[in-house]
N, CA and C of each residue as an Amber inpcrd file, in Angstrom:
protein
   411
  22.3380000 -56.1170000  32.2090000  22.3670000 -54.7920000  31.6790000
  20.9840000 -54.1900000  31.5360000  19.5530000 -54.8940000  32.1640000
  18.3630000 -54.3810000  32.0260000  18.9430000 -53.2340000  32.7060000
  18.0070000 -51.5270000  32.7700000  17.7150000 -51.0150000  33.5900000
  16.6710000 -51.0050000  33.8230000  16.4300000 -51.2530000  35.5450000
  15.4550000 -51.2200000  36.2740000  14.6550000 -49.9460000  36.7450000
  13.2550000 -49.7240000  36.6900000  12.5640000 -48.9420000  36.7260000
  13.1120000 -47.9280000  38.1910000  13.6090000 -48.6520000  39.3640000
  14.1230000 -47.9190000  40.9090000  15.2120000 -46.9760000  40.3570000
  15.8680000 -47.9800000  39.4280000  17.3790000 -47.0820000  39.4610000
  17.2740000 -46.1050000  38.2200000  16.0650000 -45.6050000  37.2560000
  15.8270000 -44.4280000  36.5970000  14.9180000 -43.7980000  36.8590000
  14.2910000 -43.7790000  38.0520000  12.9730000 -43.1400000  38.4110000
  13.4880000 -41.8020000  39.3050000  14.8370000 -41.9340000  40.0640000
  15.1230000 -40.5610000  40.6600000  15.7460000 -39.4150000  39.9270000
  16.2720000 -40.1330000  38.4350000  16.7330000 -39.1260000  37.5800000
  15.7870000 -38.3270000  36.9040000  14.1960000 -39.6750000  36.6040000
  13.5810000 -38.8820000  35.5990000  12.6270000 -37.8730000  36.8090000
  12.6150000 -38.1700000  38.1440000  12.1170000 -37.2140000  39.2420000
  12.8620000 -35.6260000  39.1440000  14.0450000 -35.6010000  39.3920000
  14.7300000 -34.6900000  39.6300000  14.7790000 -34.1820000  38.2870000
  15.0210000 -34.4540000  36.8250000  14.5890000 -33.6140000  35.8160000
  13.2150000 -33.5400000  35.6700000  12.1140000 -33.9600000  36.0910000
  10.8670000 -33.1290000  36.1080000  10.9640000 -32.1610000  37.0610000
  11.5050000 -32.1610000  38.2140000  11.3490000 -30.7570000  39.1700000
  11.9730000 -29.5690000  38.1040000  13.5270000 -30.1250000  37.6360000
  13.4910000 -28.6570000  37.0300000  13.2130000 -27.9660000  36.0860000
  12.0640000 -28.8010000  35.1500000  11.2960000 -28.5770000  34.1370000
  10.5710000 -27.7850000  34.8120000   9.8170000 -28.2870000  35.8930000
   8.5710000 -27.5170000  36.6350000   9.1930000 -25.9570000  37.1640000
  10.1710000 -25.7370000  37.2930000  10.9150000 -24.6420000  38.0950000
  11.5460000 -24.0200000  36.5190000  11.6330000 -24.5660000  35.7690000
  11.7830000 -23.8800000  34.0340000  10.3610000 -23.1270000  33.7770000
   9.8840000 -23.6700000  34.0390000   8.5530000 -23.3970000  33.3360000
   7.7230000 -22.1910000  34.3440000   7.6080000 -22.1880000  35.2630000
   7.6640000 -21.5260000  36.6320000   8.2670000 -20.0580000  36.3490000
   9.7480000 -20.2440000  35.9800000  10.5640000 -19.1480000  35.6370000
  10.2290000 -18.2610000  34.2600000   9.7240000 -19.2570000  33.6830000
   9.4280000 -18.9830000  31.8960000   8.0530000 -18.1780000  32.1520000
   6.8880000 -18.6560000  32.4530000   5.8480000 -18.2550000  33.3590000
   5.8980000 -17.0510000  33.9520000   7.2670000 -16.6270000  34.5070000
   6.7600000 -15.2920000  35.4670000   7.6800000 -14.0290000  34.6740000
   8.5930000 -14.7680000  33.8620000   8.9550000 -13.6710000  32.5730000
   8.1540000 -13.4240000  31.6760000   7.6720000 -14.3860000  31.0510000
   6.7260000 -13.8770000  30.3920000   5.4380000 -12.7040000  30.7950000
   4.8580000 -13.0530000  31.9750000   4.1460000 -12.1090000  32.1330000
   4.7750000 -10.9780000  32.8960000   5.9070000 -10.5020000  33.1000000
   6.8510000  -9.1210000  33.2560000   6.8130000  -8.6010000  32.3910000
   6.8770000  -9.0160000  30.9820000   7.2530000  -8.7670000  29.4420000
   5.8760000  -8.1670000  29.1720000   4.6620000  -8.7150000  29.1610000
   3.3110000  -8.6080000  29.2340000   3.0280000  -7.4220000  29.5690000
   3.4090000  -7.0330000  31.0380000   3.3690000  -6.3500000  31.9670000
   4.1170000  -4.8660000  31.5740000   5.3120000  -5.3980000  31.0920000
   5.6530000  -4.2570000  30.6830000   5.2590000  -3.4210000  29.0530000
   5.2880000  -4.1280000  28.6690000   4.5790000  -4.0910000  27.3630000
   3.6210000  -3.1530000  27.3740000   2.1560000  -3.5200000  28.1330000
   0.9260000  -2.7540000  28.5970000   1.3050000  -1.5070000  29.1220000
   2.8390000  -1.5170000  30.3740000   2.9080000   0.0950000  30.8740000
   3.4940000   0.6870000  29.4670000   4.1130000   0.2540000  28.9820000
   4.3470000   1.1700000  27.7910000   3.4790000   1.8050000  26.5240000
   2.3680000   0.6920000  26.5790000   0.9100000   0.9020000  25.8330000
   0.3410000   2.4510000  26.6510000   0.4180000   2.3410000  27.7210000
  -1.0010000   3.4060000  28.5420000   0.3720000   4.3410000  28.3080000
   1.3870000   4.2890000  28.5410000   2.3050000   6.0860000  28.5530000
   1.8400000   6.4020000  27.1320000   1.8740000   5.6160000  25.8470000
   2.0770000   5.7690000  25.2260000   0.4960000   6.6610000  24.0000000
  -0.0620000   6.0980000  24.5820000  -1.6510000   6.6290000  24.4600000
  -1.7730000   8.0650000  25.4060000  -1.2490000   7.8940000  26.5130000
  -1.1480000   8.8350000  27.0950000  -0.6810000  10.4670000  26.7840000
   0.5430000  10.0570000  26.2490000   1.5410000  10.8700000  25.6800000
   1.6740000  11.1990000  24.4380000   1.0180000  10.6500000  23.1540000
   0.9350000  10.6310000  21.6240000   1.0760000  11.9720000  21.2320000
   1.6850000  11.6280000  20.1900000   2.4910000  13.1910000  19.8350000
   1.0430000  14.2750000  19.6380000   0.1700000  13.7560000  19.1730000
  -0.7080000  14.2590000  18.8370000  -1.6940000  14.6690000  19.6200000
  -1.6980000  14.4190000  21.2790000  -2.5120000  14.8850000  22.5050000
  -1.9370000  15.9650000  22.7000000  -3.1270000  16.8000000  22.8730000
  -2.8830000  18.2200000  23.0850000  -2.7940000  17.9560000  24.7590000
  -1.2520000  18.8610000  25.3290000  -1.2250000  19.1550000  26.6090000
  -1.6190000  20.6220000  27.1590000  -1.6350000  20.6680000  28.6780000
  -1.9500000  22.0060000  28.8470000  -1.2390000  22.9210000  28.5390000
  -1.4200000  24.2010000  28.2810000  -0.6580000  24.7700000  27.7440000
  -0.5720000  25.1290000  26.3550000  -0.7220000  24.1990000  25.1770000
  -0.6250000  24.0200000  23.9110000  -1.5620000  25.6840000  23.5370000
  -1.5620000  26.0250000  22.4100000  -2.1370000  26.8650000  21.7560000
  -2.8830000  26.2550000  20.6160000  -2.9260000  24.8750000  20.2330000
  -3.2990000  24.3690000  19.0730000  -4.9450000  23.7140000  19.9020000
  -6.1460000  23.6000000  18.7000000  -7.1850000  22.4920000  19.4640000
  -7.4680000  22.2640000  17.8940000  -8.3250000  21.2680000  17.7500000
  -8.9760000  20.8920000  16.7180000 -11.2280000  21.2480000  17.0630000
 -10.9130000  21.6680000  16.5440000 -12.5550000  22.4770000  16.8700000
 -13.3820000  21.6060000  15.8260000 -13.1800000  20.8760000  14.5480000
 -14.5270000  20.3200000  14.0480000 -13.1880000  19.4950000  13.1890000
 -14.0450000  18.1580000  12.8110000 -13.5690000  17.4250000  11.7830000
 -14.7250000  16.4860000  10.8570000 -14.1550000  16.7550000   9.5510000
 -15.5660000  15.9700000   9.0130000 -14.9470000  15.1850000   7.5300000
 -15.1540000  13.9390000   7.7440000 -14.7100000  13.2330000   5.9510000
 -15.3000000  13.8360000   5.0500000 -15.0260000  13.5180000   3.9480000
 -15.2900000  14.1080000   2.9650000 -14.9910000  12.8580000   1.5180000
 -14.3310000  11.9340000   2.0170000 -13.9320000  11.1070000   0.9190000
 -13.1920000  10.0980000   2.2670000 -12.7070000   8.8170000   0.8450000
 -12.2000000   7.4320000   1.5110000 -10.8550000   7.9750000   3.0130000
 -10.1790000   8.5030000   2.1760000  -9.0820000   9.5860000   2.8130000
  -8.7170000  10.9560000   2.8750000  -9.5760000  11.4660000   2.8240000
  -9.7240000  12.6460000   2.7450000 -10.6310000  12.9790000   3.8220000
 -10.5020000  14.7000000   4.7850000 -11.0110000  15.0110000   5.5620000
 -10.8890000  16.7000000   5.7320000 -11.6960000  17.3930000   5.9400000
 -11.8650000  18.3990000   5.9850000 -11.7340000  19.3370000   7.7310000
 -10.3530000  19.3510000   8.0590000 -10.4050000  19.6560000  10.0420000
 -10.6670000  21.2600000   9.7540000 -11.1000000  21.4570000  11.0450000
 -10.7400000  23.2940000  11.6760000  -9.9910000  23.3490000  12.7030000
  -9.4610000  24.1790000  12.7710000  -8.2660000  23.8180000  14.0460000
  -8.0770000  25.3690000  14.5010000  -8.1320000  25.3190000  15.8720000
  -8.0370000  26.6530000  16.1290000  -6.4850000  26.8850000  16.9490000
  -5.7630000  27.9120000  16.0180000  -4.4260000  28.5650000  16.8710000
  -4.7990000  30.0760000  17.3700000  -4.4460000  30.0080000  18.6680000
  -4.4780000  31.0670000  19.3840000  -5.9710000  31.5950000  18.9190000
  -5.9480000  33.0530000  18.0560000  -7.3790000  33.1680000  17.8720000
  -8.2440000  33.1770000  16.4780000  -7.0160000  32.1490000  15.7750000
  -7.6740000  32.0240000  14.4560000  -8.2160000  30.4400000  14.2230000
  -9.5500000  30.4740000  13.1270000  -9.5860000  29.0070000  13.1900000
  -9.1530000  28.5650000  11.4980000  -8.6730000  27.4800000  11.5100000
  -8.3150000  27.6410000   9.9900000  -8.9470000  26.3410000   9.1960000
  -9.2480000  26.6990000   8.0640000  -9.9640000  25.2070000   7.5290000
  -8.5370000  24.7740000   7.0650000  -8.8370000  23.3080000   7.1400000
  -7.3980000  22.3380000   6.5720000  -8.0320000  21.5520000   5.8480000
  -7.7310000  21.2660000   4.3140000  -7.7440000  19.6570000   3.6600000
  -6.8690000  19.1620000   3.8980000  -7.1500000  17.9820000   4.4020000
  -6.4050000  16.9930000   4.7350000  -6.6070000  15.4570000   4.2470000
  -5.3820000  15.3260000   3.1900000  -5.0180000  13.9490000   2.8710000
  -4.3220000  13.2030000   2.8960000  -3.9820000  11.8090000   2.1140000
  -2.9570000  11.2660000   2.8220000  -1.2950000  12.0460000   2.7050000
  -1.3870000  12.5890000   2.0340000  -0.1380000  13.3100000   0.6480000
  -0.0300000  14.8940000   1.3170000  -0.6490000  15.4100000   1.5750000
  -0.7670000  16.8060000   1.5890000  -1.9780000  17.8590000   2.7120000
  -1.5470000  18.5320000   3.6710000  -2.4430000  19.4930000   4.3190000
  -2.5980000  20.6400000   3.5700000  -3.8530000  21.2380000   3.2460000
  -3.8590000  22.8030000   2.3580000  -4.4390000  23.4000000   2.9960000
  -4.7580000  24.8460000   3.5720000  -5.4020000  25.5190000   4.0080000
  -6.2730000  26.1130000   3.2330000  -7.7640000  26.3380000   3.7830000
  -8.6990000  26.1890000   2.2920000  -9.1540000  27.9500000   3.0620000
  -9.3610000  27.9850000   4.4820000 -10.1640000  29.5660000   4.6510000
  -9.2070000  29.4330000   6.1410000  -9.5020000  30.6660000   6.6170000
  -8.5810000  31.1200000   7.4300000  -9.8320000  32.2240000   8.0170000
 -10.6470000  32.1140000   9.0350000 -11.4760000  33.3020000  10.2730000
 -10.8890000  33.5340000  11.4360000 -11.5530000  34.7480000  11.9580000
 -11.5610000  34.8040000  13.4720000 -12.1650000  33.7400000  14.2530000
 -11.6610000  33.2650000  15.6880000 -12.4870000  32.3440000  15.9800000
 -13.4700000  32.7780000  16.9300000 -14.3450000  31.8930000  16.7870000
 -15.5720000  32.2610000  17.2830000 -15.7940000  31.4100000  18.8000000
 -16.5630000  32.0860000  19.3760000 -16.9880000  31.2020000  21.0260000
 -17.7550000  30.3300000  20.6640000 -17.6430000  29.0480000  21.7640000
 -18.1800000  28.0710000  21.0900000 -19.2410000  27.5910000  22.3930000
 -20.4170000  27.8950000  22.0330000 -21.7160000  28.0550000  23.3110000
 -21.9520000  26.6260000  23.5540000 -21.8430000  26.0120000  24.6540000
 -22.0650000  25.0150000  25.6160000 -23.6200000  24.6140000  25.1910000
 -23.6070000  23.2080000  24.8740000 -24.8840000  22.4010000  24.0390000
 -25.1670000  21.5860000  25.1730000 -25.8460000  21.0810000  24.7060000
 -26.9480000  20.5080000  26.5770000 -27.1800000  18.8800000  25.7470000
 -27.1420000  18.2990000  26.5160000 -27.1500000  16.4250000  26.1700000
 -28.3600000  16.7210000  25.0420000 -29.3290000  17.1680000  24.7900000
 -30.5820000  16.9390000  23.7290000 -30.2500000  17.6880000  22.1560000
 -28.7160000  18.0120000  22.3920000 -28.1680000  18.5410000  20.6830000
 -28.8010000  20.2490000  20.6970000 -29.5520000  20.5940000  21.3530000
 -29.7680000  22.1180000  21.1060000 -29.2680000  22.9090000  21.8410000
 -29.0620000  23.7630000  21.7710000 -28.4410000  24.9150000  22.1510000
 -29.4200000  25.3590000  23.9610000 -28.3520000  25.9710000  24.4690000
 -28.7440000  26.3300000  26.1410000 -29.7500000  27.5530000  25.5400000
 -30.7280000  27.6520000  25.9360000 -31.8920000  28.5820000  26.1570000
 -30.7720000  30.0730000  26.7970000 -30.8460000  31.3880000  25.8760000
 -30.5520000  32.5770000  25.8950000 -29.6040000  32.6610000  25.2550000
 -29.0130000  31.8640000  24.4680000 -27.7530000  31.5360000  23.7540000
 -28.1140000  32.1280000  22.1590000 -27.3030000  32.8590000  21.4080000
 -27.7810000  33.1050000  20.4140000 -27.7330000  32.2740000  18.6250000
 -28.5030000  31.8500000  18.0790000 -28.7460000  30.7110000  17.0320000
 -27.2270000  30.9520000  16.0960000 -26.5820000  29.9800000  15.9920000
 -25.2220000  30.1280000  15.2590000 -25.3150000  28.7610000  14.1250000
 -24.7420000  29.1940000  13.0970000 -24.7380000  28.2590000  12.0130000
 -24.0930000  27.1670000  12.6210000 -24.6540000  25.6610000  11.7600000
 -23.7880000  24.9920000  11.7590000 -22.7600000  24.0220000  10.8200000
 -21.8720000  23.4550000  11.5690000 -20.1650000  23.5600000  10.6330000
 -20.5390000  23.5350000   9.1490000 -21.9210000  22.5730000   8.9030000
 -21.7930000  22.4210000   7.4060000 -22.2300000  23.8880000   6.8920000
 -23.1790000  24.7980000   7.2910000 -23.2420000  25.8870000   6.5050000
 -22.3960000  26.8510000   6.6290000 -21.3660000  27.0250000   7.8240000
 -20.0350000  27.7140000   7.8910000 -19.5030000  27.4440000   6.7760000
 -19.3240000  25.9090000   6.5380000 -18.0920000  25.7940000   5.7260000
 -18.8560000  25.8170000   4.0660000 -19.7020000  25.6090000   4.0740000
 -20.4010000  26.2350000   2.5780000 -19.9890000  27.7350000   2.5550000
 -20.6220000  28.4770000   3.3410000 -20.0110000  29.6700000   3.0720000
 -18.7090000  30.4300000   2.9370000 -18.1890000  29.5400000   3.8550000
 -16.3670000  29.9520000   3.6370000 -15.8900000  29.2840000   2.2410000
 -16.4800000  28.2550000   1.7050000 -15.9180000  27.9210000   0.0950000
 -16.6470000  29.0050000  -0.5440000 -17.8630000  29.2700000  -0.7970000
 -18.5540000  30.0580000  -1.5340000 -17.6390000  31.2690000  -2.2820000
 -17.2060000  32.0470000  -0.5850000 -16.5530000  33.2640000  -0.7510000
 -14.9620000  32.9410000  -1.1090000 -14.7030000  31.8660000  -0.8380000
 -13.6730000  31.3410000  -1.0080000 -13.2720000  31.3510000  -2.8590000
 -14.2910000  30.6040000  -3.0870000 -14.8640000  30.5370000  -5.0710000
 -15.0040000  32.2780000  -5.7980000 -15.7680000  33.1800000  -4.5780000
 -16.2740000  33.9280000  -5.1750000 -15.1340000  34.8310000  -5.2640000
 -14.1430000  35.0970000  -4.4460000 -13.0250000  35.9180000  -4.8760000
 -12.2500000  36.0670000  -6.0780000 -12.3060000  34.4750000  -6.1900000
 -10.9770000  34.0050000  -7.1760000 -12.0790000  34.7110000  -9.0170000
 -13.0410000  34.7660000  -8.4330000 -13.7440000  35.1680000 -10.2560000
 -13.4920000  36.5460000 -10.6660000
């Protein structure tokens, strides 16, 4: 009743092939899954509710923190730009302008030569609270 190494060596052969052909199979699902996974990553970045497409009327023209969660956007619709607080809880609209053209800056941060000197966001938006403050007195 020994068994002899001849007469279990073609069984344990033939269940290693189809381990190897398991694993093979396991192997090329897995990276389909992978695969698909990633195309659904790039549509999905692609497509985010929040990418402006062509067409849209909405842009975001300046954004700046202000606190841990808290942030202060401008966002321009059609031809108004509007200040937004923005937190985790609540968007408020703080000033509401015409919007303004926004002159093409050259890689060295200054302004294109014949272009005329325009504030920037931080003293806009000082002044739009200012008058903002100064109404309400």
């Amino acid at each position: 009743m020994a068994v002899t190494p001849a007469t279990s060596s073609p069984a344990f052969a033939q269940d290693n092939d189809l381990g190897m052909a398991g694993l093979g199979k396991t192997a090329l699902g897995l990276a389909l899954v992978l695969l698909l996974i990633w195309g659904l990553a790039t549509l999905v970045k692609r497509f985010k509710p929040g990418h402006r497409l062509q067409g849209q009327s909405l842009r975001v023209v300046a954004s700046q923190s202000v606190g841990a969660r808290e942030r202060v956007v401008v966002v321009e619709v059609d031809d108004t730009w509007l200040v937004l607080g923005v937190t985790p809880g609540s968007v408020n609209r703080l000033h509401e302008m015409p919007a303004k053209s926004q002159d093409p800056v050259d890689g060295t941060g200054s302004e294109n030569p014949g272009s005329t000197s325009r504030p920037t966001f931080s003293e806009s938006f000082k002044r739009a609270l200012s008058q903002r403050f100064d109404r309400r007195s």
